[in-house]
N, C-alpha and C positions, 0 to 999 in steps of 0.2 A: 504494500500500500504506500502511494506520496503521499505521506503525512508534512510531509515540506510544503509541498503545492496546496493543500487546505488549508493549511494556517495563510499560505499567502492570499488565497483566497477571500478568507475571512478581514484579512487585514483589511483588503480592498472594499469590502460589504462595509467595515466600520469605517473606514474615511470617506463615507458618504452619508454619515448619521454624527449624532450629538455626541459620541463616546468618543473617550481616549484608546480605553481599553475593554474590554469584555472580559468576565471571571464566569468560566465555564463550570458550572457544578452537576449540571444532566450526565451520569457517566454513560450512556452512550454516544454521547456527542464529547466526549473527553475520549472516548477508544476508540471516532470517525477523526479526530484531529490529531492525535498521540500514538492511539498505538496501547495505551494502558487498559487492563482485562478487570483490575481490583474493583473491592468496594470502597477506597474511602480515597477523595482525591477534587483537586480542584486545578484547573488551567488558568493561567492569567493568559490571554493571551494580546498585544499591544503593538505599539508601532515599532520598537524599539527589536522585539522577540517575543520570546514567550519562556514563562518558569510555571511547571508542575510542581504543587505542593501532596505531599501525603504523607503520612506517619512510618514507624519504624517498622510493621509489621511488613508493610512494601517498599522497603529498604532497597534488597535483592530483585526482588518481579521489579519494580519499579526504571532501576537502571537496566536492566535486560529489555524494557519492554520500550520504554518514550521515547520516541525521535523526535527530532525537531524542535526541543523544548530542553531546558534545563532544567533537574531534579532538586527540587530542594525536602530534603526528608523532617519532621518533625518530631520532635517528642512528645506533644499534645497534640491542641487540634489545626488538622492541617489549616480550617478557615481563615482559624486567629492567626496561623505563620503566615497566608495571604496576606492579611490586613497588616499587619507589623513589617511586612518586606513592600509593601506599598508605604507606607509611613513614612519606612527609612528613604526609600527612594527618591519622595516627594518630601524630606525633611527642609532643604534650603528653597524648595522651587518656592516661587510666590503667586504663579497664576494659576488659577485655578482648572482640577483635573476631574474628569467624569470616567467613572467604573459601572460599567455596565453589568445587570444579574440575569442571571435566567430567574423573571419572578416565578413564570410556574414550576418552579423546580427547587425555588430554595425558601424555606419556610421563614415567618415571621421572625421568629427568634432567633435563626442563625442570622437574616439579616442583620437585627441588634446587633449579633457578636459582633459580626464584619465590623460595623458603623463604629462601633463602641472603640476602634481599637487604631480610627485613621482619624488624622488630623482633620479639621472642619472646612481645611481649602481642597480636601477631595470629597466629591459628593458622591453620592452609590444611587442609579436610575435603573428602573425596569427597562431592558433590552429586548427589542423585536427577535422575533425566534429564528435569529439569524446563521446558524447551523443548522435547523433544522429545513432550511431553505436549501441550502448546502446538500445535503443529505436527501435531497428529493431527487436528484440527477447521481445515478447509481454508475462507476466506472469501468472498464471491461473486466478488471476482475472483480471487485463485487456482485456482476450479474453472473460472472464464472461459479461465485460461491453459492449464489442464489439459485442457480441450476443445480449446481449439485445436491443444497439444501432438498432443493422439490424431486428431483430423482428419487433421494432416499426417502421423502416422506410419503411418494406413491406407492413404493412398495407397502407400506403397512397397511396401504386398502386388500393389498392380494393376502393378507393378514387376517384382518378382520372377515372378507369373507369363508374362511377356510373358520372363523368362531363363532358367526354368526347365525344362531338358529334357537327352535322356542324353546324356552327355558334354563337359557346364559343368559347372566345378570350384565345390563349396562357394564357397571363396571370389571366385571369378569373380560368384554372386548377391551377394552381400554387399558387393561393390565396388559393383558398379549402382544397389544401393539408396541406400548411402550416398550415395552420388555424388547421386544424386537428391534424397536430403533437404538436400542442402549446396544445391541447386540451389532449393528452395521455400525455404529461410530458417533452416532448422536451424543453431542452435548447435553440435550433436555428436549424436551417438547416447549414448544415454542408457546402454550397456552395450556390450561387442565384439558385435556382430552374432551369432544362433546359427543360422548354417543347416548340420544335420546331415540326412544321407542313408543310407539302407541301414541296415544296421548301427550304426552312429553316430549313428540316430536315438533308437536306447536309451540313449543318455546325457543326461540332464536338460540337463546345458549344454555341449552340442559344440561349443562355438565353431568358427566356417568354417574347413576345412582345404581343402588340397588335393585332397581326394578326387574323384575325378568320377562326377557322377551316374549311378545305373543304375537302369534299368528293374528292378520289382517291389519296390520298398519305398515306405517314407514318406521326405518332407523337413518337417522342424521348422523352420520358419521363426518365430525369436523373436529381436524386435525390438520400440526405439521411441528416440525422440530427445529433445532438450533445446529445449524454445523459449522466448524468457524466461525463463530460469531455470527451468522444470519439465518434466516427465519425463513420457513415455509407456512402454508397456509394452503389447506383443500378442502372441500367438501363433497363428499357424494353421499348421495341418499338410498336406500335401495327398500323394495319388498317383501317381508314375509307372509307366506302364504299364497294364492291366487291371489292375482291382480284383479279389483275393481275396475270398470270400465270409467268410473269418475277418477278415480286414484290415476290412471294411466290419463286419464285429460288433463289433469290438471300438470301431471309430472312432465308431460311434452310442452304445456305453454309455459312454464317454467323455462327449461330447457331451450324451448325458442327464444325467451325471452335473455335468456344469458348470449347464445349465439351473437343475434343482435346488437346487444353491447360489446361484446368482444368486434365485431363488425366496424362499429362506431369508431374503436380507436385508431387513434392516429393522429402524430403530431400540428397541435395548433387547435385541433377541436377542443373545446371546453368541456368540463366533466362533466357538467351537468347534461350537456347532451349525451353522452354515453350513458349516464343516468337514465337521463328520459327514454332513450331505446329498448331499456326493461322493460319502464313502467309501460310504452306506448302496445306494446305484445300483452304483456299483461291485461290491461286496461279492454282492449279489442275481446281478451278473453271473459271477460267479467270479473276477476281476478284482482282488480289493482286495489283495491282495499285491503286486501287479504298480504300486502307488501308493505312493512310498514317501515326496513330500517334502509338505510343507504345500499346504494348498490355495490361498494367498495371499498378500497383503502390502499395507501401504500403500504411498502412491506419491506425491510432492510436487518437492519440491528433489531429492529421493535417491531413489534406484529404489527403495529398500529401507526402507520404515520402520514405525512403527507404526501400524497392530495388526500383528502376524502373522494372518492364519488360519489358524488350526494345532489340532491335536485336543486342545491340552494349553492353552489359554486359555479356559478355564471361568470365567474372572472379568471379561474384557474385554467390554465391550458395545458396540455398534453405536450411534453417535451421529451427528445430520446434520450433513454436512460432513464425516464420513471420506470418503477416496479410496481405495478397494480394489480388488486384483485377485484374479480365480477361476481358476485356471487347475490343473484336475484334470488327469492322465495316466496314460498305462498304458506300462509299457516293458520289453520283454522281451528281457534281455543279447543282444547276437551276433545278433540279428533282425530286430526293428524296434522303433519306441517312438512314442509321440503326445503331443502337447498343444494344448490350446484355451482360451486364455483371452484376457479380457477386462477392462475397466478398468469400475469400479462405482462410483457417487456414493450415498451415502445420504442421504435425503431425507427430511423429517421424517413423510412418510406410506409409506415405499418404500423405494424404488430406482430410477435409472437408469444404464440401462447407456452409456457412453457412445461404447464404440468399433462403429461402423460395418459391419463388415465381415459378411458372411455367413457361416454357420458350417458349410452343409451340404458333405459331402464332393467335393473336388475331382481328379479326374483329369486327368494330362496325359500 
């Protein structure tokens, strides 16, 4: 990874705002700029360079792991070693200096600390989420990792259905798989495993319970793991028992309704209209009610990041090197519910999809 080329980056994003410097606390926007894996750890990063602060525990990981940044290790806490090596630094300056935070990321009180511990001619301001703007344009090997990420995580479907039949517990699939991606080289799963059944399939995120499968409904199988540091993200649905003639309607406008958005992308379109390509299949179906959450998201370091795909980003556009997923559904309280989605690279003439797996309905 050029962890040199992002910080310059960044440098560039903040010479064109109110900051001097930006004080990275998000750790994974500290392991997209550095290089650092730990829990405790903070970036200054400035026009000058940049110093990582972190304690003694990441002594060792620490110098093995940051580039582009110099180490300064602590005996307490790293924040307060930020705030006191800002101090010192700005001890003779006399004009006044601005430290940028990530507010959503660094709580009330550690702000205090910060503040408590710099002189009154540097001020500490809420910073736009300027890494993670960064981090929406994935580089050729990040999206190398992100493939490999979804390779592995499709196998655990050919998993699940080799456990999946009446009376295995939610959770009894969701053991198996895990187990399995621990088994190929997965770091973790990338979120609690969601396999819902029956009833429980109408809730977007049933995470595995107890329940035991039964004949006539869906099972939402939503999964994907961590490799190298990046995340996958899948969903497939499938049937136990004979298929209903409504169950099979509803699972194909589904189905269309994701193609469709997959269709949509391509750099420059806004996401909302990829959005709207669900809802507009959907909708034709009777069905758009029955859709109630976004049709997407980025996907990197964090399961969750930017863009959203959502009907309310009419200004976000589609650029090469996002990592997005499509994943449309239909879910009717007390009944059953579905989803299908997939993980999408945009490309400077397209898209490709990059998760593997077949999408036509399955019965078991």
């Amino acid at each position: 990874m050029d962890y040199k080329s992002r910080q310059k980056r960044l440098r560039e994003k903040l010479a064109t705002t109110r900051l001097d410097a930006l004080l990275v606390s998000h750790l994974p926007n500290i392991r997209y700029l550095c290089g650092f894996t730990g829990s405790a750890g903070f970036l200054l990063v400035g026009p000058a360079g940049s110093v990582f602060f972190t304690d003694v525990r990441y002594a060792t990981q620490s110098r093995e792991e940051v580039e582009g940044a110099r180490v300064v290790v602590a005996r307490g806490s790293p924040l307060v070693a930020a705030g006191q090596w800002i101090a010192a630094e700005r001890k003779t300056a006399r004009s006044q200096w601005t430290v940028g935070i990530e507010a959503e990321h660094l709580t009330v009180a550690a702000r205090k600390q910060l503040t408590d511990v710099l002189p009154a001619r540097v001020r500490v301001r809420a910073g736009s989420p300027l890494v993670e703007r960064l981090r929406m344009i994935k580089d050729a090997e990040e999206i190398e990792r992100i493939r490999a990420a979804v390779r592995l995580g499709a196998k655990l479907f050919d998993r699940a259905l080799e456990v999946i039949k009446p009376g295995v517990k939610e959770s009894e699939v969701a053991a198996e798989m895990e187990y399995a991606a621990r088994r190929e080289g997965a770091e973790a799963m990338s979120f609690p495993s969601i396999i819902a059944s029956g009833p429980r399939s109408a809730l977007p995120h049933g995470r595995a319970s107890e329940q035991a499968i039964r004949p006539g409904g869906f099972v939402v199988c939503d999964f994907g793991v961590i490799l190298r540091g990046y995340c996958s993200d899948q969903t497939r649905t499938v049937w136990v028992g004979a298929v209903s003639d409504e169950a099979r309607r509803v699972y194909e406008a589904v189905r269309q309704a994701q193609l469709a958005a997959i269709e949509a992308v391509r750099p420059g379109v806004k996401v909302g209209e990829v959005d709207g390509a669900a809802r507009k299949v959907l909708q034709r179906a009777g069905l758009g009610r029955y859709f109630a959450h976004s049709t997407g998201h980025g996907v990197g370091l964090e399961i969750h990041e930017a863009p959203r795909v959502t009907a309310s980003g009419k200004q976000e556009a589609l650029q090469p090197g996002m990592v997005i997923t499509i994943e449309p559904g239909a879910y009717f309280p007390g009944k059953w519910g579905l989803r299908i989605e997939d993980m999408v690279v945009v490309t400077s003439s397209g898209r490709e999809v990059l998760t593997p797996t077949s999408k036509e309905l399955i019965a078991i």
